[in-house]
Backbone as CSV, one residue per row, in Angstrom:
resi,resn,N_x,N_y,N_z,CA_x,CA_y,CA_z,C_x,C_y,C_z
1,UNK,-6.328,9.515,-12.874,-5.599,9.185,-14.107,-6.257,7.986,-14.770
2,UNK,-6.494,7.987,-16.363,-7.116,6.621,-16.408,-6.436,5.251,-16.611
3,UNK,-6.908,4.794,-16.872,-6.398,3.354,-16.329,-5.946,2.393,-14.502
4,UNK,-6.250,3.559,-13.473,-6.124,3.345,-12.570,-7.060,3.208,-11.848
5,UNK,-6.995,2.588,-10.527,-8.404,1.892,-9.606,-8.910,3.884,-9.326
6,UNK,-10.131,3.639,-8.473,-10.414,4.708,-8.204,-9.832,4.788,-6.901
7,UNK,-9.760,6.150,-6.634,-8.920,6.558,-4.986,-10.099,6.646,-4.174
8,UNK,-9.825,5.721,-3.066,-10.271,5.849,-1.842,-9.640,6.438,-0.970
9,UNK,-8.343,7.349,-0.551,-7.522,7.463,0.333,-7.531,8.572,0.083
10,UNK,-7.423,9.450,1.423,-7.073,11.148,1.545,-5.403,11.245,0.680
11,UNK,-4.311,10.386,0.726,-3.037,10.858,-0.160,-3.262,10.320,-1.550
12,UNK,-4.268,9.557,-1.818,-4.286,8.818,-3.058,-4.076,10.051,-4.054
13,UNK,-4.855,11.205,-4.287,-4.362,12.519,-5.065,-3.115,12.220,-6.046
14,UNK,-2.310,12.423,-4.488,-0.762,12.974,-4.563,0.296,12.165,-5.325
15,UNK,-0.316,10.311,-5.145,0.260,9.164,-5.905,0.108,9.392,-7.293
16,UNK,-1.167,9.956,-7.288,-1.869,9.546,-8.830,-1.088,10.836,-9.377
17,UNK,-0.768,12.047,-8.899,-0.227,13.263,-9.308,0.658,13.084,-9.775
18,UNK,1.682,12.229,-8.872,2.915,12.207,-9.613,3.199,10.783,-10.476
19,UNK,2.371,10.064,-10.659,2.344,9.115,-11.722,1.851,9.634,-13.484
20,UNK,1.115,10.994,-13.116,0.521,11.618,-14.316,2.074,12.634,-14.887
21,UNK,2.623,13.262,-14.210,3.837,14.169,-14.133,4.760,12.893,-14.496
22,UNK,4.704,11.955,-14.282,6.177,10.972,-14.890,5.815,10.359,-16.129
23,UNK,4.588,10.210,-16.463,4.538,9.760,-17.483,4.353,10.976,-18.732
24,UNK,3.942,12.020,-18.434,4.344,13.173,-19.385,5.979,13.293,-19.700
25,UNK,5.952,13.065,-18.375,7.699,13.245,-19.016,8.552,12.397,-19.735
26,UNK,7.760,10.757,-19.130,8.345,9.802,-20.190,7.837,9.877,-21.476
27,UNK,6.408,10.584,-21.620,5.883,10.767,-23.340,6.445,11.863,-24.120
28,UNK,6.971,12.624,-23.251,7.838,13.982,-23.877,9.299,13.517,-24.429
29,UNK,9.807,12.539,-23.330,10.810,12.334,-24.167,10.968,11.190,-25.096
30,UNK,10.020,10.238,-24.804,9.692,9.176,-26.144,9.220,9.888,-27.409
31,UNK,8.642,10.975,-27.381,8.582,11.900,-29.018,9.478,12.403,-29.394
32,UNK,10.598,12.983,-28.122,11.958,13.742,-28.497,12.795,13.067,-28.601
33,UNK,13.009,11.808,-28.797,13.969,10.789,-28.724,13.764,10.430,-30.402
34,UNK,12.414,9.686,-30.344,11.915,9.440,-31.899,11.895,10.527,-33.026
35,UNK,11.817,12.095,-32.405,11.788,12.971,-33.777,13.499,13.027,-33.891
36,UNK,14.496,12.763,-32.732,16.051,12.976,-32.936,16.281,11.730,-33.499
37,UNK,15.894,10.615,-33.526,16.469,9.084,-34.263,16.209,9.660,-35.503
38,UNK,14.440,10.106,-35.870,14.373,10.171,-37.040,14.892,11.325,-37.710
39,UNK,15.161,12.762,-37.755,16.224,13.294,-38.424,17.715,12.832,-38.411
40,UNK,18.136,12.325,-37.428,19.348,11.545,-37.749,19.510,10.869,-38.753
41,UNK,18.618,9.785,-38.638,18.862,8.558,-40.392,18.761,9.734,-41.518
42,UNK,18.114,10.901,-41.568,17.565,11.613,-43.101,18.426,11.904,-43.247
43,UNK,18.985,13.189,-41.776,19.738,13.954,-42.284,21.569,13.636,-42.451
44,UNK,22.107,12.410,-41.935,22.768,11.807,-42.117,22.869,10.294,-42.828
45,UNK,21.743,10.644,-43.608,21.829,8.806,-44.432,23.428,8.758,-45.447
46,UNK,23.728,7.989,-46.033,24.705,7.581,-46.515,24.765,8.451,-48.125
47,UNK,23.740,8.717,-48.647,23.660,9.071,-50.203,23.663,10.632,-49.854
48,UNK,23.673,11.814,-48.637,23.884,12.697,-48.130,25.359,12.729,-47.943
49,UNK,26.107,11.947,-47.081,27.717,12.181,-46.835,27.817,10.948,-46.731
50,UNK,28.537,10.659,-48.107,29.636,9.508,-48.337,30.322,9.558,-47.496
51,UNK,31.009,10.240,-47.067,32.640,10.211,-46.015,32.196,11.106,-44.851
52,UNK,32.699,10.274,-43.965,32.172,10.517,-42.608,32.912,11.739,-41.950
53,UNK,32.112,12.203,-41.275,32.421,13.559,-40.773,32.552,13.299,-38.979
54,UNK,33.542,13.578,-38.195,34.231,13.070,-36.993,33.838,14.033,-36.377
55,UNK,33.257,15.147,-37.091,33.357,16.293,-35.685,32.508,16.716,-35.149
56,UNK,31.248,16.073,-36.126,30.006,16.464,-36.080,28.832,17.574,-35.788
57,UNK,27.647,17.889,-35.065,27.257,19.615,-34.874,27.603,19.605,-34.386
58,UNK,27.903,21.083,-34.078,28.087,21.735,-32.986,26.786,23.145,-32.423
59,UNK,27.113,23.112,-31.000,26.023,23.531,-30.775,25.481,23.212,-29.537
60,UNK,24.816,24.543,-28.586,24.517,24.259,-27.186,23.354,23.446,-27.011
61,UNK,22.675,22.977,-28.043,20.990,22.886,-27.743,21.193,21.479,-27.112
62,UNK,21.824,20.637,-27.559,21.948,19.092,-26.906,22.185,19.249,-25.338
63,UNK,22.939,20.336,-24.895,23.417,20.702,-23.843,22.172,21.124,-23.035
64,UNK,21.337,21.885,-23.554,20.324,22.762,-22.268,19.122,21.763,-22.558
65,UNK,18.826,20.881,-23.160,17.890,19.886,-23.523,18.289,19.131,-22.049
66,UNK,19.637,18.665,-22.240,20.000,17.715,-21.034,19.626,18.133,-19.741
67,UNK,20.079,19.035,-19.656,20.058,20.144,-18.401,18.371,20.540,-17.965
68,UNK,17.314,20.383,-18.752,16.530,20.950,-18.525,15.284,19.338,-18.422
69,UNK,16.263,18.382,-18.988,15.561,16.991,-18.423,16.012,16.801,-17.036
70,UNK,16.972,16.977,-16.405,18.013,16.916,-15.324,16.997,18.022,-14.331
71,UNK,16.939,19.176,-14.818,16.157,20.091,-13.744,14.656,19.649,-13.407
72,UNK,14.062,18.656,-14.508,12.745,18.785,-14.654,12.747,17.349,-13.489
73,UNK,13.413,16.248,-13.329,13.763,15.413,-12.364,13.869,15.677,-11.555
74,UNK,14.946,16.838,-10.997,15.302,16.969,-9.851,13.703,17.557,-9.153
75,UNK,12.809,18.442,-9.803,11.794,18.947,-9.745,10.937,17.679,-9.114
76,UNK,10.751,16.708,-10.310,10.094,15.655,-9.762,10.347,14.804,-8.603
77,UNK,11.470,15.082,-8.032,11.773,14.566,-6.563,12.322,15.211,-5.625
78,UNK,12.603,16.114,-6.079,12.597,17.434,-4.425,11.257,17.798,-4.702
79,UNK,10.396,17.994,-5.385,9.277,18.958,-5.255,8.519,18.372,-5.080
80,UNK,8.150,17.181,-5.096,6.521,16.249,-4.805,7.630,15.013,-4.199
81,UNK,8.091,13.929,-4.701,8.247,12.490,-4.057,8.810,12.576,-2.550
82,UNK,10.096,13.109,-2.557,10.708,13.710,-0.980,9.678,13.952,-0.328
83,UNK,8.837,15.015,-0.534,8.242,16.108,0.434,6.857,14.954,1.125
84,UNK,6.287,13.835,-0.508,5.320,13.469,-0.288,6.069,12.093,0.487
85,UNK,7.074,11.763,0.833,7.570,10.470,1.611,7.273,10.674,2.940
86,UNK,7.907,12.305,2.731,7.998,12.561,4.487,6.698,13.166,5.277
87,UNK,5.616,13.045,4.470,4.257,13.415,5.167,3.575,11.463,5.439
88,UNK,3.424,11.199,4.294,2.640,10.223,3.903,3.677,8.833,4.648
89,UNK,4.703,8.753,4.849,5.938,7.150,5.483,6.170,7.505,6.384
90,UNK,7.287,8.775,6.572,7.767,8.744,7.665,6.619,9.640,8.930
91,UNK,5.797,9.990,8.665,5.206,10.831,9.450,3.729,10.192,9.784
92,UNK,3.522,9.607,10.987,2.480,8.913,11.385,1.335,9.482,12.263
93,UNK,0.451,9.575,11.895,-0.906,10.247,12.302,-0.598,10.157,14.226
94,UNK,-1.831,10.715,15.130,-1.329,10.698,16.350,-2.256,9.802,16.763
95,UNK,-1.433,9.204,17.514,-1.881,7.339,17.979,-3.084,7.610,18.851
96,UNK,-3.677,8.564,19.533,-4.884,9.015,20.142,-6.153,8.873,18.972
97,UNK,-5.488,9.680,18.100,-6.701,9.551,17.072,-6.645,8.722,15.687
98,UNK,-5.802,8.259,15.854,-5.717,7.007,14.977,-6.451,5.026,15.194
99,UNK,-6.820,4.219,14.200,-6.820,3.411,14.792,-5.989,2.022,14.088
100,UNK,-5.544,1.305,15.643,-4.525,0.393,14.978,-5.076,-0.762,14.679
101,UNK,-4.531,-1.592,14.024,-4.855,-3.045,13.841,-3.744,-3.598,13.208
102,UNK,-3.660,-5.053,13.605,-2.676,-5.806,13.466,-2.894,-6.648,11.973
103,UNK,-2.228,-6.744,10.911,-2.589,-7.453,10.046,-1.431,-8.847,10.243
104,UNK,-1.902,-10.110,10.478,-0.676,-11.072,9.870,-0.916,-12.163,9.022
105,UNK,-0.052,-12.436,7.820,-0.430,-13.109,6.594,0.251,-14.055,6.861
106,UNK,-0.292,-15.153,6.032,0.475,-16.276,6.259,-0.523,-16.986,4.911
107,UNK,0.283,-17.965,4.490,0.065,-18.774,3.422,-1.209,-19.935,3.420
108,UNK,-2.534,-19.516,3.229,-2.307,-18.004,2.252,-3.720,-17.182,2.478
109,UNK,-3.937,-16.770,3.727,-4.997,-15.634,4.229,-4.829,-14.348,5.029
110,UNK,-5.521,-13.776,5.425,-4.911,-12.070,5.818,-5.630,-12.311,7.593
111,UNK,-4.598,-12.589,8.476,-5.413,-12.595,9.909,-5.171,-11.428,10.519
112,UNK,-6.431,-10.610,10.843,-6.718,-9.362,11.200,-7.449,-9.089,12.610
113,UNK,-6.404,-9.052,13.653,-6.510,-8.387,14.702,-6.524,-7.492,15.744
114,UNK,-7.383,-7.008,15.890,-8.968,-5.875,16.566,-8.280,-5.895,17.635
115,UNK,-8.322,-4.721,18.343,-7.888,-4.509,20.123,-8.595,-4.444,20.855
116,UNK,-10.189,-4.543,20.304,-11.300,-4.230,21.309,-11.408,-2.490,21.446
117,UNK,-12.189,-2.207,22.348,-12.848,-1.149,22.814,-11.694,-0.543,24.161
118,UNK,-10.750,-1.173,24.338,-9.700,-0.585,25.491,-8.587,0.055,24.346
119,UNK,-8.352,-0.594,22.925,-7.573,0.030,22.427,-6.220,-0.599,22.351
120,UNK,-5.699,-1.720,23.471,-4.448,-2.408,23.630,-5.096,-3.799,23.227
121,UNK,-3.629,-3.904,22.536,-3.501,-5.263,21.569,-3.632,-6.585,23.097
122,UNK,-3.981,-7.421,23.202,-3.799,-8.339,24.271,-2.530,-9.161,23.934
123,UNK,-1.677,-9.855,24.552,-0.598,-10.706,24.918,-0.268,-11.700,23.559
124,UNK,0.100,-12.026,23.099,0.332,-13.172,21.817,1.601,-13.997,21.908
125,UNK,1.075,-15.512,22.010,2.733,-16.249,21.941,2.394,-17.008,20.927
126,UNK,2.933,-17.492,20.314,3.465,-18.322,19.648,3.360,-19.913,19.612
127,UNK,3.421,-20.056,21.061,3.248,-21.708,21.414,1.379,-22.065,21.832
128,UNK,0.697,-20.601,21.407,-0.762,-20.842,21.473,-1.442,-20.523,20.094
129,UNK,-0.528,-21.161,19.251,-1.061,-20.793,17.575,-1.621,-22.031,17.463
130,UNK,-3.196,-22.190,17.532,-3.624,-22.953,16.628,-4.501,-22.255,14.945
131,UNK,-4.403,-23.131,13.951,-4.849,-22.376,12.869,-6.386,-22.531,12.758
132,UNK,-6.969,-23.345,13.305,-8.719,-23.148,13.585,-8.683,-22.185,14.888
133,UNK,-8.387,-22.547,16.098,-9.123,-21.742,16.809,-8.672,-20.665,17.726
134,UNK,-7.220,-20.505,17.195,-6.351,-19.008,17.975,-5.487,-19.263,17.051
135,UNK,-5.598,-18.683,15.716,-4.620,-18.480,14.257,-3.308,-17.441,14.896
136,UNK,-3.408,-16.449,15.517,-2.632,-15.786,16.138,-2.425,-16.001,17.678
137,UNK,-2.374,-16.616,18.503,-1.640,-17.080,19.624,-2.025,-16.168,20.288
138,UNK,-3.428,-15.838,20.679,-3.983,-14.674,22.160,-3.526,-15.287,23.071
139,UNK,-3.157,-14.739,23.949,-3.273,-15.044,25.166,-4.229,-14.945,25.932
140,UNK,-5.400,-15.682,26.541,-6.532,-15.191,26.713,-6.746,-14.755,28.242
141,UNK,-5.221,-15.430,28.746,-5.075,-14.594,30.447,-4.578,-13.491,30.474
142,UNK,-4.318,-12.697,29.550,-3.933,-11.570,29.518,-5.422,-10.408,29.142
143,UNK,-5.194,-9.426,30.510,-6.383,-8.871,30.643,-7.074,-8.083,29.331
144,UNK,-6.003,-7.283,28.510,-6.211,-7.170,27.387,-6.661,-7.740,26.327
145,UNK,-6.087,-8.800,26.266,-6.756,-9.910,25.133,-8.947,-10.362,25.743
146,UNK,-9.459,-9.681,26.564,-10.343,-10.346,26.578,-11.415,-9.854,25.694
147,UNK,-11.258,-8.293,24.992,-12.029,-7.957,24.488,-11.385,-7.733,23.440
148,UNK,-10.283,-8.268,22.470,-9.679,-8.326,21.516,-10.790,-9.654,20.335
149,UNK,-10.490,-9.531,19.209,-11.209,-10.395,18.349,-10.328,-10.166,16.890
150,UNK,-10.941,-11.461,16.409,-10.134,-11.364,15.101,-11.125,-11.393,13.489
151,UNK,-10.727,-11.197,12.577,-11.415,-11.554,11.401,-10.109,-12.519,10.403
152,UNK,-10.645,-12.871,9.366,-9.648,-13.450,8.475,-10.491,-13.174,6.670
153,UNK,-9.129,-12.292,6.095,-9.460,-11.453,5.056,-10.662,-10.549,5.239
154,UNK,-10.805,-10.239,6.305,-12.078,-8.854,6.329,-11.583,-8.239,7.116
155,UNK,-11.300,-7.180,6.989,-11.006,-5.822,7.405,-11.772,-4.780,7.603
156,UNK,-12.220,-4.568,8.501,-13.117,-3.504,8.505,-12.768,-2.180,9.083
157,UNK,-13.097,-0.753,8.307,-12.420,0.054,8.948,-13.365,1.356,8.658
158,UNK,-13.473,2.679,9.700,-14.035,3.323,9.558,-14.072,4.582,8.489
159,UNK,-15.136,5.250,8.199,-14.686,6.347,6.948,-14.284,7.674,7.658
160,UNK,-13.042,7.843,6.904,-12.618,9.655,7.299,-11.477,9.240,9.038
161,UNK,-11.381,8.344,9.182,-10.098,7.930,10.428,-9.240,7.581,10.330
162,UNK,-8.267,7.998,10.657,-6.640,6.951,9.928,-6.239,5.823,10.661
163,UNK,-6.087,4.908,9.853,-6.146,3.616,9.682,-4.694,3.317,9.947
164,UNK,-4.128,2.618,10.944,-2.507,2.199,10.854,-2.231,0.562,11.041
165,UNK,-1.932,0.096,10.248,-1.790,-1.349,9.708,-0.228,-1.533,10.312
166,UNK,-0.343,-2.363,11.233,0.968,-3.408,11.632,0.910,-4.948,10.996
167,UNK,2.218,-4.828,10.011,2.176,-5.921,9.177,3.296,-6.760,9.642
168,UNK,3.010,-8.433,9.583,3.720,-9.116,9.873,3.363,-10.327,9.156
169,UNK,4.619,-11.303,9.402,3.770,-12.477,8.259,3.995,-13.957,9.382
170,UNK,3.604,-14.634,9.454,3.749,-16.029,10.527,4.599,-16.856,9.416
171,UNK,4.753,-17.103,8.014,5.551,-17.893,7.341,6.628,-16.863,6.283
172,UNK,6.332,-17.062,5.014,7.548,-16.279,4.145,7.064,-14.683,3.959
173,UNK,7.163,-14.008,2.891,7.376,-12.877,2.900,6.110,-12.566,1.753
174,UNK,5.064,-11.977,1.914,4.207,-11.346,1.438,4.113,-9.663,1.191
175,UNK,3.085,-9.918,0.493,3.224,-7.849,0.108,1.515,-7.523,-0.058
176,UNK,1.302,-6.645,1.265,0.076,-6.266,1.554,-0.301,-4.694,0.469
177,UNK,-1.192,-4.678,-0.542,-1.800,-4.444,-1.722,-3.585,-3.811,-1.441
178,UNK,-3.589,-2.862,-1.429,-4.608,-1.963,-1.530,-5.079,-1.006,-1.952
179,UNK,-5.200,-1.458,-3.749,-5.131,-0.662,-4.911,-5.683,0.684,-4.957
180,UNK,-7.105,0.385,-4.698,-7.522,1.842,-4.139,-7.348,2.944,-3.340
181,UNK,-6.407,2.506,-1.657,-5.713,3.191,-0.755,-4.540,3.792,-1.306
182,UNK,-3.854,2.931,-2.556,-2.422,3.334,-2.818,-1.476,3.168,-2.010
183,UNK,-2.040,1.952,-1.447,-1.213,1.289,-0.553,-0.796,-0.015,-1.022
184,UNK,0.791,-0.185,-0.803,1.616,-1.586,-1.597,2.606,-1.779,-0.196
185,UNK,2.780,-2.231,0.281,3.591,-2.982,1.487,4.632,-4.477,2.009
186,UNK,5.534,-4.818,1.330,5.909,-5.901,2.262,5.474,-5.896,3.467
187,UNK,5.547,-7.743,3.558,4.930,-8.002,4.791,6.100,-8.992,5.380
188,UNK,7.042,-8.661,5.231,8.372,-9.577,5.951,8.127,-10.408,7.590
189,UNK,8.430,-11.676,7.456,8.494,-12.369,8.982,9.386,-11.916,9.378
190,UNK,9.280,-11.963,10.909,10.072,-11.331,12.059,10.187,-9.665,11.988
191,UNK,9.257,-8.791,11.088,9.226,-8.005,11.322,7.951,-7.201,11.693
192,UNK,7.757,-6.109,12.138,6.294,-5.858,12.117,6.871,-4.284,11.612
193,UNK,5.655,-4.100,10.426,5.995,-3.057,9.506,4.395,-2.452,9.754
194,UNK,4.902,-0.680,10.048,3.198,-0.093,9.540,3.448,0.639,8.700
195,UNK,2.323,0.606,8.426,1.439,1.757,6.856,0.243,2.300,7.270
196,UNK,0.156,3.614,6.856,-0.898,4.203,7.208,-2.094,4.818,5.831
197,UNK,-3.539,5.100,6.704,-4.031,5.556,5.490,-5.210,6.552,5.566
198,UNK,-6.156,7.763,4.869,-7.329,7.838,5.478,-8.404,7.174,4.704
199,UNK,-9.182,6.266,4.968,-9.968,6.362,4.107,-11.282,7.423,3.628
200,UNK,-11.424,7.599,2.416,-12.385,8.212,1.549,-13.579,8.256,1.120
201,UNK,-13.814,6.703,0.890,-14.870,6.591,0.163,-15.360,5.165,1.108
202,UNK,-16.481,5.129,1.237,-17.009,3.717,1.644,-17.632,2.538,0.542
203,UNK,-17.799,1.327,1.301,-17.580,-0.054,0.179,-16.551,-1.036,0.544
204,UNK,-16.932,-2.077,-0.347,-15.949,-2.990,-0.452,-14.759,-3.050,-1.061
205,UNK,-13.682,-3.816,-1.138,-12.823,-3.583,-1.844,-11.784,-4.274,-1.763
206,UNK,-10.589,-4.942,-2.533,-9.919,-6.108,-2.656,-8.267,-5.872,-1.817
207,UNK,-8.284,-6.737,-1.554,-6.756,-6.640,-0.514,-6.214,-7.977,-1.211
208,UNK,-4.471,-7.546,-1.908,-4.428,-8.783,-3.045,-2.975,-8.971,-2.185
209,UNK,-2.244,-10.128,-2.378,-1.106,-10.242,-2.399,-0.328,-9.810,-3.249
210,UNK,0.767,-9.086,-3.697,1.616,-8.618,-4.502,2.909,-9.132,-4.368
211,UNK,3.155,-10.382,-3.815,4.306,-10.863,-3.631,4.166,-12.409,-4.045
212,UNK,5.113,-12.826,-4.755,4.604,-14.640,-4.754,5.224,-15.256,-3.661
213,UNK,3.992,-16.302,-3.500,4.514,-16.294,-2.184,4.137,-18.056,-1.933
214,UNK,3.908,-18.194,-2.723,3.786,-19.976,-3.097,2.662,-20.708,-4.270
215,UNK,2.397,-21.626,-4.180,1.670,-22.210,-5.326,0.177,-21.804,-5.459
216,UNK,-0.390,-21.469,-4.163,-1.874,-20.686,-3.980,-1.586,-19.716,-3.982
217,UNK,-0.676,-18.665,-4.416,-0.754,-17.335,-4.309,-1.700,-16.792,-4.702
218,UNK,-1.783,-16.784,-5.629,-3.601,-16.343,-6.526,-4.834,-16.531,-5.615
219,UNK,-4.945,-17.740,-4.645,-6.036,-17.196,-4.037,-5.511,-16.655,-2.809
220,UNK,-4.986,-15.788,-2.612,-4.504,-15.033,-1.566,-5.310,-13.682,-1.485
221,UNK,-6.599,-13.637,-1.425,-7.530,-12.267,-1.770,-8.152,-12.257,-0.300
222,UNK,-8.164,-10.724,-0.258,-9.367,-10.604,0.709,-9.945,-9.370,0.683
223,UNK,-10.293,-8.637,1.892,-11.322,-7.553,1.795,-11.457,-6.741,2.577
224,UNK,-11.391,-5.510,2.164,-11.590,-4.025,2.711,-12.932,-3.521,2.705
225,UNK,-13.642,-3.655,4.284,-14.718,-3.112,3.818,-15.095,-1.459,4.871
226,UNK,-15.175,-0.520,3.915,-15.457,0.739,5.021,-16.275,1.178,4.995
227,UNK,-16.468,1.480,6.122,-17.743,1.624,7.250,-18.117,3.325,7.210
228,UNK,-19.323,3.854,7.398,-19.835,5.201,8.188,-19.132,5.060,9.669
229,UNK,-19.051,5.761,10.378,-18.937,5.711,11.479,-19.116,5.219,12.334
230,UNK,-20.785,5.472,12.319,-22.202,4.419,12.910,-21.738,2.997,13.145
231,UNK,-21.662,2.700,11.672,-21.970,1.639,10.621,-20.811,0.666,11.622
232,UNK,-19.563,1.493,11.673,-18.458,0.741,12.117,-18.388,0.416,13.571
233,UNK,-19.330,1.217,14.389,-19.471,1.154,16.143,-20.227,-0.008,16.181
234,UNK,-21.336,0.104,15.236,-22.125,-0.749,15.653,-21.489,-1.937,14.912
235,UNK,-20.722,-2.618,14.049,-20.011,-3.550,13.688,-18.963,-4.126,14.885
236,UNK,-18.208,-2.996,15.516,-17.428,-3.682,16.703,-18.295,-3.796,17.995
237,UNK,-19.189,-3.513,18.139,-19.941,-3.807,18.912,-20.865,-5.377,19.195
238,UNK,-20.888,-5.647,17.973,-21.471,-6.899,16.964,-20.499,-7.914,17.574
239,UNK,-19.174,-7.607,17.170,-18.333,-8.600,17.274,-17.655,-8.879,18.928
240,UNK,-18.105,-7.906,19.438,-17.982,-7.698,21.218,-18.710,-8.423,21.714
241,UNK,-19.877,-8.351,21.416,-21.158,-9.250,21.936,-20.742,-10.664,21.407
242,UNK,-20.860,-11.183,20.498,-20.420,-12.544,20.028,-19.228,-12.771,20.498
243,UNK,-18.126,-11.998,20.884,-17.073,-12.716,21.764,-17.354,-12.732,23.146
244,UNK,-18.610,-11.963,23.697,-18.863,-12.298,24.995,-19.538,-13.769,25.645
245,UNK,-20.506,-13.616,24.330,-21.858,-14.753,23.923,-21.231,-15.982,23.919
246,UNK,-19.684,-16.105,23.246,-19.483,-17.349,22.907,-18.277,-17.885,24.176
247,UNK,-17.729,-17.189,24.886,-16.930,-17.428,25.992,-15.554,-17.120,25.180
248,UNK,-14.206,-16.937,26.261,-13.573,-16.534,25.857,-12.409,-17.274,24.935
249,UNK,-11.555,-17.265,24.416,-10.408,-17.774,23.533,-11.425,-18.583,22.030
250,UNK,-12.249,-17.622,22.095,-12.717,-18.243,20.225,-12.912,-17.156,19.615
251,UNK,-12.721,-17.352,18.537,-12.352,-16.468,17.351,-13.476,-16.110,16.275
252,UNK,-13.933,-15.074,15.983,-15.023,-14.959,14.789,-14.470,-14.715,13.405
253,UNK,-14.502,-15.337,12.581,-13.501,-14.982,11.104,-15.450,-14.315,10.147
254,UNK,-15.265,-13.017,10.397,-16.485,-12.171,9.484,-15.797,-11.580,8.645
């Protein structure tokens, strides 16, 4: 549709589908609204009928006009929004072949944590948050956490795999924004929220805040970058080695 980012995402289609279908319908009836205002004033101006008439037309057409805006709605949400909620929200790819990552925002950068090559998230408290050198609180005695790693605003993710984002925020309430995925998300504290996606197309690409969320909100940007396949093994592989290289409980922000 124009005026919109380009789609990177296997559902992006289906967004853009029914954003093209609502706005026909809002341009259909912004002409049918404006051609009924404007025969109204003509055909009822004042130098036409002095004395007002109470009973006014009569006539079914106002009636199946209504009825057929009413059907054309119901159309637009039993027939695409419903159907497309319950594939695309409620229905989550299978966690074998999916891959997860943890996103958590905080005022005001995107900390993005990797499970490693085992696939399980490692241990996280709270009372091991430092913001230089464990932004998210690994636990680094936890056997899991040893091949876990993090980035901050880079995201990296592979092409053609579904992508499942666990969102959480360490301070107020943010909204994770990925114009091209067609992905828009609160990111509420104390909760952890996912969203899923496939990606499409490879490149870079902007991950914005959509929520205000304090006085730096604006620079609250970061980055989506997707990978070939290859491209992406050999990227976590990259970052495996440098968390081996550098010993354990330090963090690489790429």
């Amino acid at each position: 549709m124009p005026g919109l980012p380009i789609n990177a995402s296997a559902h992006g289609y289906e967004i853009d589908r029914l954003i093209l279908l609502l706005h026909l319908l809002m341009l259909v009836l912004f002409v049918g609204w404006g051609i009924f205002f404007t025969v109204t004033v003509l055909r009822f101006r004042r130098s036409r009928h002095p004395k007002a008439d109470y009973r006014g037309i009569k006539g079914h057409l106002p009636d199946a006009i209504e009825w057929a805006v009413a059907a054309i709605e119901i159309l637009l949400l039993a027939g695409f929004s419903i159907p497309f909620w319950a594939r695309q929200v409620n229905a989550f790819p299978n966690r074998k072949d999916a891959l997860e990552i943890r996103v958590v925002a905080e005022q005001f950068a995107w900390n993005i944590h990797y499970p490693g090559k085992d696939g399980i998230f490692g241990k996280t408290n709270i009372a091991l948050m430092d913001n230089q050198s464990n932004p998210l609180g690994l636990d680094w005695n936890d056997p899991h956490a040893k091949d876990d790693f993090t980035t901050i605003n880079n995201l990296h993710l592979p092409i053609g795999r579904p992508a499942v984002i666990h969102l959480t925020s360490k301070d107020v309430m943010h909204s994770f924004s990925l114009p091209v995925m067609r992905i828009k998300q609160d990111v509420i504290p104390g909760f952890s929220i996912p969203t899923w996606f496939i990606p499409t197309k490879t490149g870079n690409f902007e991950i914005a805040c959509a929520q205000l969320c304090g006085l730096n909100h604006y620079r609250m940007k970061g980055f989506l970058i997707i990978h070939g396949p290859k491209e992406y093994e050999k990227w976590v592989e990259e970052q495996a080695s440098q968390e081996a290289s550098s010993g354990e409980g330090e963090d690489f922000w790429n």
